[in-house]
PyMOL CGO cylinders between C-alpha atoms (Angstrom):
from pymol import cmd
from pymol.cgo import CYLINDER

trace = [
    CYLINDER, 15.65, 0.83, 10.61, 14.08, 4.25, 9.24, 0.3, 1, 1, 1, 1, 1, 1,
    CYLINDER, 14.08, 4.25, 9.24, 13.93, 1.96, 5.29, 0.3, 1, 1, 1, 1, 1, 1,
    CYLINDER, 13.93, 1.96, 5.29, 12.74, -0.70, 7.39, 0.3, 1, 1, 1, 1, 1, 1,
    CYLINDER, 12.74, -0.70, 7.39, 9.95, 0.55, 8.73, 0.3, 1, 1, 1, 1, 1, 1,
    CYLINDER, 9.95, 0.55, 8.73, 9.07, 3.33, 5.74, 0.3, 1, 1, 1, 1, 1, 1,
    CYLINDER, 9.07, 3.33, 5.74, 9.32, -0.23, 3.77, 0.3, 1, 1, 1, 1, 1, 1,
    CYLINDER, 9.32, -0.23, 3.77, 6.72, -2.04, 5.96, 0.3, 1, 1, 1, 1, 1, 1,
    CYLINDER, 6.72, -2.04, 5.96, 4.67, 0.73, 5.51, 0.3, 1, 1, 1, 1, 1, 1,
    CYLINDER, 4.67, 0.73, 5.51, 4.56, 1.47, 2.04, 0.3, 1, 1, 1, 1, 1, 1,
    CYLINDER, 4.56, 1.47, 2.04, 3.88, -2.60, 1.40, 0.3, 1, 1, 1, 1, 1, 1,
    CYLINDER, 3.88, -2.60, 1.40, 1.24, -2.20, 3.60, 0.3, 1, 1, 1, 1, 1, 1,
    CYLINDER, 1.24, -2.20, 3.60, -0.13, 1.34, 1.67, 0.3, 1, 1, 1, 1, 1, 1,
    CYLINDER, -0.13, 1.34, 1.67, 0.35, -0.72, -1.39, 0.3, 1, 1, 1, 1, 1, 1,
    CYLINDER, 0.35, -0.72, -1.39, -2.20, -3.49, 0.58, 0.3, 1, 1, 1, 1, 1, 1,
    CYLINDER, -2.20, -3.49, 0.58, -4.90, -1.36, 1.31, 0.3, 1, 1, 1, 1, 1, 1,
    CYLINDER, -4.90, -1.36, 1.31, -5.98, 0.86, -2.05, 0.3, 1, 1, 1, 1, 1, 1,
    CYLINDER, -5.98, 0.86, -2.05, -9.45, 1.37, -0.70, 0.3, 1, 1, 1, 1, 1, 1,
    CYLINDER, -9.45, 1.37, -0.70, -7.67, 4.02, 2.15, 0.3, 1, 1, 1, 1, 1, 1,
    CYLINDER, -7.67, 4.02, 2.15, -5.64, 5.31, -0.54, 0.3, 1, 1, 1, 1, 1, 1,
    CYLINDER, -5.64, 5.31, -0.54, -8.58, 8.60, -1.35, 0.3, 1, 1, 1, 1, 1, 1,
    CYLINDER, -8.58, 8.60, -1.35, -8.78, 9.45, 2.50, 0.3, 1, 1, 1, 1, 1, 1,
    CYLINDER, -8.78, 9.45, 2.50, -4.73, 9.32, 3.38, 0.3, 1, 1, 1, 1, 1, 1,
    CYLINDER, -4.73, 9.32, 3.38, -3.62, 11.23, 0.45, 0.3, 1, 1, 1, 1, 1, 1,
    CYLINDER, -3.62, 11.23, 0.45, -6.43, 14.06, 1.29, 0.3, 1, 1, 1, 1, 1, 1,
    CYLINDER, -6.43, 14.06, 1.29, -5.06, 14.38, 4.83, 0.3, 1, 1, 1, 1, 1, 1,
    CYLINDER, -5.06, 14.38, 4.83, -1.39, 14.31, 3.99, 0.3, 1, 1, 1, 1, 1, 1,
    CYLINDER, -1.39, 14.31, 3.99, -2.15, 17.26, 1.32, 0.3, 1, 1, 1, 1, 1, 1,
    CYLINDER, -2.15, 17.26, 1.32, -4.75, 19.07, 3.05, 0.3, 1, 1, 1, 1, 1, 1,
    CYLINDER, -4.75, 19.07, 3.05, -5.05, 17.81, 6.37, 0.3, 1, 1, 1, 1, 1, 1,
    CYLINDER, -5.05, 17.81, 6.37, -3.32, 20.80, 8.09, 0.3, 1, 1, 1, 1, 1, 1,
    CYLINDER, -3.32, 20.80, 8.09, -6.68, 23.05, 7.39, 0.3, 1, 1, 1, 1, 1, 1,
    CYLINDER, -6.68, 23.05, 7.39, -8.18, 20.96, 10.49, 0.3, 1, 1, 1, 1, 1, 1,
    CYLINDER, -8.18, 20.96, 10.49, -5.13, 22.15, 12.79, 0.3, 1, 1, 1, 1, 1, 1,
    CYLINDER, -5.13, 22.15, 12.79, -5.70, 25.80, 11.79, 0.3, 1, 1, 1, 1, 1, 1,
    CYLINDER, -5.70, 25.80, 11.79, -9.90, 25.31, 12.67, 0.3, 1, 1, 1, 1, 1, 1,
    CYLINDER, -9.90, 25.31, 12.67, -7.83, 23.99, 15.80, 0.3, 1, 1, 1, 1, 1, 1,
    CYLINDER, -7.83, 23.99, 15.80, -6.51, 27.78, 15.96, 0.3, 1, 1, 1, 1, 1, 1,
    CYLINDER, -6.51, 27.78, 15.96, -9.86, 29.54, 15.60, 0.3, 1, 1, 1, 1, 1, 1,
    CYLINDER, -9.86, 29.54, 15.60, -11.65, 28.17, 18.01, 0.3, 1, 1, 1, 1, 1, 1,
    CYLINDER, -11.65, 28.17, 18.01, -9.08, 28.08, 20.57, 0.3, 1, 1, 1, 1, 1, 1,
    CYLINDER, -9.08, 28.08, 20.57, -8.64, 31.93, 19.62, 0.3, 1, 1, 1, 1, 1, 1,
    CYLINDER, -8.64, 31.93, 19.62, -12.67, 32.33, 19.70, 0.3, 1, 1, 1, 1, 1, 1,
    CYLINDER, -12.67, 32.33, 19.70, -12.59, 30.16, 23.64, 0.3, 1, 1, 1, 1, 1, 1,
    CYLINDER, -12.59, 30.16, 23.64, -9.74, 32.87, 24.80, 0.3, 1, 1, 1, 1, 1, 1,
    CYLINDER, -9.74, 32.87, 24.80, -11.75, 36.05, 23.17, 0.3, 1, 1, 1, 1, 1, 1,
    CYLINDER, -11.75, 36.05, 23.17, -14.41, 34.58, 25.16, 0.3, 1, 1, 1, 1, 1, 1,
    CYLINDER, -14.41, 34.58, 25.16, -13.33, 33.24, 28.24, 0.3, 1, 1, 1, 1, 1, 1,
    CYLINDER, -13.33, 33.24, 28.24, -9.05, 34.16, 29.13, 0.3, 1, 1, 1, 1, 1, 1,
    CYLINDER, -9.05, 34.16, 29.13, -6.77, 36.50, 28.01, 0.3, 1, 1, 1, 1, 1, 1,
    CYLINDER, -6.77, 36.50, 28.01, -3.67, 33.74, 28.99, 0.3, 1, 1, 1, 1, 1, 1,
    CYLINDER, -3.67, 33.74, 28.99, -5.75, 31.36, 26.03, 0.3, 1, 1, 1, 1, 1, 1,
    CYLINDER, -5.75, 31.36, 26.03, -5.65, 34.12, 23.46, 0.3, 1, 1, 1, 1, 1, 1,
    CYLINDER, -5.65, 34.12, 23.46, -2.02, 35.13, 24.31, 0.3, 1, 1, 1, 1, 1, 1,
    CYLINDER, -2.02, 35.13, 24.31, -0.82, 30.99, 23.92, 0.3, 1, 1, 1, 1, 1, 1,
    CYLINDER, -0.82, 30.99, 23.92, -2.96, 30.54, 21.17, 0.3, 1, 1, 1, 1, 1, 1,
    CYLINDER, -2.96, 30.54, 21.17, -1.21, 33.63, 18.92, 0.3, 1, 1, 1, 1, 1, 1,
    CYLINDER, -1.21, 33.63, 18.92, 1.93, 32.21, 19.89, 0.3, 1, 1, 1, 1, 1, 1,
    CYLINDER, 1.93, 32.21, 19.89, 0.86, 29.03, 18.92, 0.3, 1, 1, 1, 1, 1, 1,
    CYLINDER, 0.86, 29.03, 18.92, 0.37, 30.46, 15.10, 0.3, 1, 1, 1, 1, 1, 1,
    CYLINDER, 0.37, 30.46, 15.10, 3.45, 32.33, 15.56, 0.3, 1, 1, 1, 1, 1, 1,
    CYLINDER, 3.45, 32.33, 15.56, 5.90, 29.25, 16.62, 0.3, 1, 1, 1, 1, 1, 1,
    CYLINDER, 5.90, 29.25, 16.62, 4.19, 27.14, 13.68, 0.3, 1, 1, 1, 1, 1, 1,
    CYLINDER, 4.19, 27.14, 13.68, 5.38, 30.20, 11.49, 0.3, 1, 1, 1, 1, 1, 1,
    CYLINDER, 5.38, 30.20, 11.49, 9.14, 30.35, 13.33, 0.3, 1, 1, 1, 1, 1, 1,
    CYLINDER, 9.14, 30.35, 13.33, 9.42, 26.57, 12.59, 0.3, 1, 1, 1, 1, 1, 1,
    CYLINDER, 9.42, 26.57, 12.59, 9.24, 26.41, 9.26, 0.3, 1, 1, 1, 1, 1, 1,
    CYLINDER, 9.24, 26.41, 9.26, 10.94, 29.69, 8.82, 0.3, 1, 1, 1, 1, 1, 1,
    CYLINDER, 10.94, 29.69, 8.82, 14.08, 27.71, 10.94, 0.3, 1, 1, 1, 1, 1, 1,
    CYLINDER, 14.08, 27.71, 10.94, 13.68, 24.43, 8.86, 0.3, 1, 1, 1, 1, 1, 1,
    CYLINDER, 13.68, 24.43, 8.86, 14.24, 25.66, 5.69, 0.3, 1, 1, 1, 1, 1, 1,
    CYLINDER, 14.24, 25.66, 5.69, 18.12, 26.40, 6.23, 0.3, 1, 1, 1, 1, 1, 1,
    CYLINDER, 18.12, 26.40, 6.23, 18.10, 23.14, 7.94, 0.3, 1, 1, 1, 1, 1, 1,
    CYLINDER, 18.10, 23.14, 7.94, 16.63, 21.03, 5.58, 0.3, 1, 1, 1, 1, 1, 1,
    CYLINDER, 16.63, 21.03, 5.58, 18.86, 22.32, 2.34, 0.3, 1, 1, 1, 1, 1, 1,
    CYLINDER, 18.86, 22.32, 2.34, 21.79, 21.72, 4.62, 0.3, 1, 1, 1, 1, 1, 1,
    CYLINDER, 21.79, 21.72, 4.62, 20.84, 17.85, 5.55, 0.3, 1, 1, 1, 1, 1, 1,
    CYLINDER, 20.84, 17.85, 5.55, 19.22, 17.31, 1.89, 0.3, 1, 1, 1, 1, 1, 1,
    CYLINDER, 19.22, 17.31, 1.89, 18.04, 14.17, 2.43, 0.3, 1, 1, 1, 1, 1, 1,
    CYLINDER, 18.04, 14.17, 2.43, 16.57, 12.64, -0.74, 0.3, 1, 1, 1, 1, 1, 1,
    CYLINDER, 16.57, 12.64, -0.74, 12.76, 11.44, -0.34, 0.3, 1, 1, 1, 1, 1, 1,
    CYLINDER, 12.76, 11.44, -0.34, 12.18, 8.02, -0.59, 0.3, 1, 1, 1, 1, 1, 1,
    CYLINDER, 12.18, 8.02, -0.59, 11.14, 7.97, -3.94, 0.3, 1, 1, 1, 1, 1, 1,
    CYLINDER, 11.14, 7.97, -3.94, 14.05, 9.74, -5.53, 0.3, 1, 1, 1, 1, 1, 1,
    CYLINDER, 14.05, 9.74, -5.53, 16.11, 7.08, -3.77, 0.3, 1, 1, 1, 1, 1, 1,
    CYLINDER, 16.11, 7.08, -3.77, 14.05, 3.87, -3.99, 0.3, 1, 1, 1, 1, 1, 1,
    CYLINDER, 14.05, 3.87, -3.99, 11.86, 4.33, -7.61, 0.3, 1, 1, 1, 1, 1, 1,
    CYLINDER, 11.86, 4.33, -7.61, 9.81, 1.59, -6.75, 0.3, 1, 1, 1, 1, 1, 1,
    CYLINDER, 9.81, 1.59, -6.75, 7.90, 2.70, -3.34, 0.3, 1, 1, 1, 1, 1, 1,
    CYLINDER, 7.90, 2.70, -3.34, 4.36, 3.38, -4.51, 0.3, 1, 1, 1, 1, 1, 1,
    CYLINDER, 4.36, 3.38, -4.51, 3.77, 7.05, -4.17, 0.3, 1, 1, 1, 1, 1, 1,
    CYLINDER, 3.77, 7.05, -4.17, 0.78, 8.88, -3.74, 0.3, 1, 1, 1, 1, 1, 1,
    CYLINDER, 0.78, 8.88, -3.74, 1.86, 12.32, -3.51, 0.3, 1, 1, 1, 1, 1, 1,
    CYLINDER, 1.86, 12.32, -3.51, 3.01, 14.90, -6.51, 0.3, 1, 1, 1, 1, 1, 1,
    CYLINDER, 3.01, 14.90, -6.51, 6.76, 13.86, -6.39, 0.3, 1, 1, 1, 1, 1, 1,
    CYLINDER, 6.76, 13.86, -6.39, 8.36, 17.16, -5.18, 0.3, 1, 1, 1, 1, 1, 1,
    CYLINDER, 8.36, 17.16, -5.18, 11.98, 18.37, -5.43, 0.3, 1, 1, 1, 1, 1, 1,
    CYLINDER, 11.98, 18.37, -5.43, 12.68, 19.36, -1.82, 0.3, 1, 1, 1, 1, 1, 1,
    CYLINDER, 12.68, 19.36, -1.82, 14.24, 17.77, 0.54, 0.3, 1, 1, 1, 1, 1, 1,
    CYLINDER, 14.24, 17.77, 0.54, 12.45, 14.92, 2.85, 0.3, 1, 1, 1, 1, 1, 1,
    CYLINDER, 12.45, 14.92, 2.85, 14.23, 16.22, 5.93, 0.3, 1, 1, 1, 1, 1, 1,
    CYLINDER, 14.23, 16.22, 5.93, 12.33, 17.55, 7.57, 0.3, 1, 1, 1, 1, 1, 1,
    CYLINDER, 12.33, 17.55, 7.57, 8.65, 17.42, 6.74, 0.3, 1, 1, 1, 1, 1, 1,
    CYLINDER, 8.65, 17.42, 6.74, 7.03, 20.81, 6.52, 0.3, 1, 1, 1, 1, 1, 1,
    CYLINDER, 7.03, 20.81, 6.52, 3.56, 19.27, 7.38, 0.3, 1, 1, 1, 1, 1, 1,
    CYLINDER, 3.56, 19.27, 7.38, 4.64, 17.12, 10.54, 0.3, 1, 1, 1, 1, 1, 1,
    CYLINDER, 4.64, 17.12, 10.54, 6.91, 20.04, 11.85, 0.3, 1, 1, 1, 1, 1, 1,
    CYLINDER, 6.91, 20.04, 11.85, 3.62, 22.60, 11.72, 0.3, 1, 1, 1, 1, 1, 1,
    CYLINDER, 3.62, 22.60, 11.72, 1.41, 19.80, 13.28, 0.3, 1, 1, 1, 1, 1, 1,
    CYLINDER, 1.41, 19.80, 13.28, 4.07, 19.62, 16.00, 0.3, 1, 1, 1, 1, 1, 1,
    CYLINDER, 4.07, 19.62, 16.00, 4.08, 23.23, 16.84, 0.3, 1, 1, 1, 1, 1, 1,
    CYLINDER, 4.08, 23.23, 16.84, 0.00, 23.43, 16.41, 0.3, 1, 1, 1, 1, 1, 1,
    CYLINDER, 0.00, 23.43, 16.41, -0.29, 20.13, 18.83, 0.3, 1, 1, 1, 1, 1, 1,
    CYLINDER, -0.29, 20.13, 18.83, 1.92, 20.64, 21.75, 0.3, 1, 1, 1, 1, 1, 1,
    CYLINDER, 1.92, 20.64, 21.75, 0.93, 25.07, 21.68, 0.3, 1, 1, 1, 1, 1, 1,
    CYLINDER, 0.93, 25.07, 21.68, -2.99, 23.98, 21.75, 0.3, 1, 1, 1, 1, 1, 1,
    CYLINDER, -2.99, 23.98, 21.75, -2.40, 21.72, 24.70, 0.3, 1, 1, 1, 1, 1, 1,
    CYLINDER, -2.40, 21.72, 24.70, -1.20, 24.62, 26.63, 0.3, 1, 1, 1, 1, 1, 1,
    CYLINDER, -1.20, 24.62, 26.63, -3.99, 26.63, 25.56, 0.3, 1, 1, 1, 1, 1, 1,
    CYLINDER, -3.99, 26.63, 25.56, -6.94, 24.66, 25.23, 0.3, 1, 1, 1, 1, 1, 1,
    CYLINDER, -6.94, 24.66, 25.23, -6.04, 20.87, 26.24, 0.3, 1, 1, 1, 1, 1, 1,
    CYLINDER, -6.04, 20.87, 26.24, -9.19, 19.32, 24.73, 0.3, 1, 1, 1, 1, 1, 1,
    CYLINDER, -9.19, 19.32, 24.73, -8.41, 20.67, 21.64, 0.3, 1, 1, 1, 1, 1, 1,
    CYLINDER, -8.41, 20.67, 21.64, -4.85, 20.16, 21.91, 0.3, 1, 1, 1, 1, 1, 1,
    CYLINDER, -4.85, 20.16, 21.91, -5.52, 16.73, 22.51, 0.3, 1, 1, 1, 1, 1, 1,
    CYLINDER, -5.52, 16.73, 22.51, -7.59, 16.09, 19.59, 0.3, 1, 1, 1, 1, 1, 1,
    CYLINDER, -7.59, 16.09, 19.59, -4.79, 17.93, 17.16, 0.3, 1, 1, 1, 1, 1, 1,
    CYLINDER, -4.79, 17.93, 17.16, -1.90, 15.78, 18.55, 0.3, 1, 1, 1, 1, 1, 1,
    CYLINDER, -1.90, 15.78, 18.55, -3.70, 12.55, 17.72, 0.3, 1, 1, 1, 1, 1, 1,
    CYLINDER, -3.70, 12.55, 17.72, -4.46, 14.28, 14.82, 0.3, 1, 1, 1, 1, 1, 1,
    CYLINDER, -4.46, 14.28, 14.82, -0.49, 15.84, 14.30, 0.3, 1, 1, 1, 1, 1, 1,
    CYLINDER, -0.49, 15.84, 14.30, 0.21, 11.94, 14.77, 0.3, 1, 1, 1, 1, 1, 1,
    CYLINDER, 0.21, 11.94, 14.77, -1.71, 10.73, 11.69, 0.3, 1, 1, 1, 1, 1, 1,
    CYLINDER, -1.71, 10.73, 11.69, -0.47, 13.49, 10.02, 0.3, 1, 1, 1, 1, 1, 1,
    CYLINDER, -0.47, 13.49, 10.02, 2.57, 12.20, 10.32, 0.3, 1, 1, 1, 1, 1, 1,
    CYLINDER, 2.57, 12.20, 10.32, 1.77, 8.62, 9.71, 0.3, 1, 1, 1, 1, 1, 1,
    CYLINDER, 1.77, 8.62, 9.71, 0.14, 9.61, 6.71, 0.3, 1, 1, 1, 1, 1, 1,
    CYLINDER, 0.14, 9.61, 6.71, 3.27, 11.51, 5.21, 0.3, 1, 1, 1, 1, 1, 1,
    CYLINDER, 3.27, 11.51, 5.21, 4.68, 8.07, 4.82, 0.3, 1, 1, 1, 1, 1, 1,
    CYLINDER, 4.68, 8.07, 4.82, 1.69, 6.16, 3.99, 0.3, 1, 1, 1, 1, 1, 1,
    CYLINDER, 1.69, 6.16, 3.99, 1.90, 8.30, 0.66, 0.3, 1, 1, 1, 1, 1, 1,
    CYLINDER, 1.90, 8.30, 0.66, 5.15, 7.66, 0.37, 0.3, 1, 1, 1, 1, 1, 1,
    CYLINDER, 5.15, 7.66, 0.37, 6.65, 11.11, 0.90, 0.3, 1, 1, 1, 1, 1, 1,
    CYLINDER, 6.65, 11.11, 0.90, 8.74, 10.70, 3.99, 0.3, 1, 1, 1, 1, 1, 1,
    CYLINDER, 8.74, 10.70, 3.99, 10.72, 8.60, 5.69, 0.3, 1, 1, 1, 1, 1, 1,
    CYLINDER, 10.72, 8.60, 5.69, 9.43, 8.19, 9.74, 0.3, 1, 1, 1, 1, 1, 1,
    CYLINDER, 9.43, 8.19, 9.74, 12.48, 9.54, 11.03, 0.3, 1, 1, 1, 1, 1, 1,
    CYLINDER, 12.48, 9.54, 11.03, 11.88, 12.98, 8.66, 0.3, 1, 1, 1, 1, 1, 1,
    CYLINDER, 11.88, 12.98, 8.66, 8.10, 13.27, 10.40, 0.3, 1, 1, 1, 1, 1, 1,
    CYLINDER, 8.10, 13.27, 10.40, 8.80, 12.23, 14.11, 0.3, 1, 1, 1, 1, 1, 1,
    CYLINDER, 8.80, 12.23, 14.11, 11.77, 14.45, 14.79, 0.3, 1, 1, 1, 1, 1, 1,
    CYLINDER, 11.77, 14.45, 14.79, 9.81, 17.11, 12.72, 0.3, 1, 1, 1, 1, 1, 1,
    CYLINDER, 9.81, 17.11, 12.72, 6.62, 16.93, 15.25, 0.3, 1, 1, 1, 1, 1, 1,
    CYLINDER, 6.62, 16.93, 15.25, 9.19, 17.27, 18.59, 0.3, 1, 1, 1, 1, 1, 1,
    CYLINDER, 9.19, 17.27, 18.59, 10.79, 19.91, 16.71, 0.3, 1, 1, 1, 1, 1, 1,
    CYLINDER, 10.79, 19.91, 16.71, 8.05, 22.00, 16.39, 0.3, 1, 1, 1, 1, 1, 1,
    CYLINDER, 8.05, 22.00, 16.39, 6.50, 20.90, 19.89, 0.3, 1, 1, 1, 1, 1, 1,
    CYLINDER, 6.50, 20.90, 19.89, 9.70, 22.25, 21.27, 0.3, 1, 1, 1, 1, 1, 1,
    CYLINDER, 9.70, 22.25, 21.27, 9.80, 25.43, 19.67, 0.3, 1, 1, 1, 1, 1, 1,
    CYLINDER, 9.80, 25.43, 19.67, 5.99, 26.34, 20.75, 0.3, 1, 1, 1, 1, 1, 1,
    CYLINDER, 5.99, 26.34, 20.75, 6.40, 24.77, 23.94, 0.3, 1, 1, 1, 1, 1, 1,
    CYLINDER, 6.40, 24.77, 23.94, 9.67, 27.50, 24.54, 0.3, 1, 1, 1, 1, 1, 1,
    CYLINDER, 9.67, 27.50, 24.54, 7.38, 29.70, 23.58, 0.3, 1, 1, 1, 1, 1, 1,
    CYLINDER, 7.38, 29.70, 23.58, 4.83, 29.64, 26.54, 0.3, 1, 1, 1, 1, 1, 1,
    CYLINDER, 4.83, 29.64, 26.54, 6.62, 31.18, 28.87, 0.3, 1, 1, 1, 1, 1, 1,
    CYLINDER, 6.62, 31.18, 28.87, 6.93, 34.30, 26.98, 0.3, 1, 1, 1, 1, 1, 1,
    CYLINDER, 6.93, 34.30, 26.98, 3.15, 34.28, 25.71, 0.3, 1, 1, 1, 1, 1, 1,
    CYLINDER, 3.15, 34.28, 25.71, 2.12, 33.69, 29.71, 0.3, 1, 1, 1, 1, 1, 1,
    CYLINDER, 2.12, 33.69, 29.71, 3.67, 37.33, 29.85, 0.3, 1, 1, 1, 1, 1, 1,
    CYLINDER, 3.67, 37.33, 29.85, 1.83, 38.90, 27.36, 0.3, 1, 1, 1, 1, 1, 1,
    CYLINDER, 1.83, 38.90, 27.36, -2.00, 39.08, 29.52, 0.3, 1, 1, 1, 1, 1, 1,
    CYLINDER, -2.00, 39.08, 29.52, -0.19, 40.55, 32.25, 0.3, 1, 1, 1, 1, 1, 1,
    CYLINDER, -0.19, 40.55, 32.25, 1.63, 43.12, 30.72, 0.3, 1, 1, 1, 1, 1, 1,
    CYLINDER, 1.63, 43.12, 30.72, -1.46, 44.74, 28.55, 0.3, 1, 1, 1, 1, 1, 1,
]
cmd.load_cgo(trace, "trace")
């Protein structure tokens, strides 16, 4: 199912050349937007609540502990990307060496999503929506598989979301 539907997608990526400029931009530099997400969250809790600041810094901090526990995990899966498997998918993305699972980018947009909802849920909204065409996007270019990004963006929803609890602490304690 996970060729199937990377398959379906990257026919369709091949279909629509005139997106090509806007989806490659976001899956390379898309995750600037999820750290303005961080700012002004921070900037709303200097302002406003000291339990906004405290999730947001954890926030930064569980995007930080994710990819510091992926690493190990993706060397020991080392699943090929789809273009080191399949030559033909079109791909618009440098054609790195590492390992497709688990995507870096969908992992940090994970942690950034679900850790903003707790702290600001506007914003939080806006960045999962946005952690969802992240995601999207890392296949559109024909990086990922969409197994790779979806288990990457619970992953790292899970990890800031474990997170909360502790960070809740933090205003009551200083």
């Amino acid at each position: 199912m996970d060729w199937s539907l990377f398959h379906t997608i990257n026919q369709w990526s091949r279909d629509t050349s005139w997106a090509h400029g806007y989806f490659k931009t976001y899956a390379d530099f898309g995750i600037i937007v999820f750290a303005l997400g961080l700012v002004v969250a921070f900037l709303i809790g200097l302002r406003n609540d000291a339990k906004v600041m405290a999730r947001t810094v954890w926030t930064a901090i569980a995007a930080m502990v994710a990819l510091v526990l992926n690493q190990p995990i993706a060397n020991l899966v080392d699943r090929a990307r789809p273009y080191a498997t399949h030559p033909h998918v079109l791909t618009l993305v440098d054609r790195g060496k590492d390992p497709s699972f688990m995507s870096d980018h969908s992992l940090v947009a994970g942690a950034l999503a679900v850790g903003l909802l707790f702290a600001v849920r506007k914003i939080g909204f806006a960045v999962l929506a946005l952690a969802l065409l992240m995601a999207f996007t890392r296949v559109y270019v024909g990086a990922h598989y969409p197994s790779d990004d979806i288990t990457r963006l619970a992953a790292g929803g899970v990890i800031a979301g474990s997170g909360r609890p502790l960070a809740d602490r933090v205003p009551h304690a200083l």
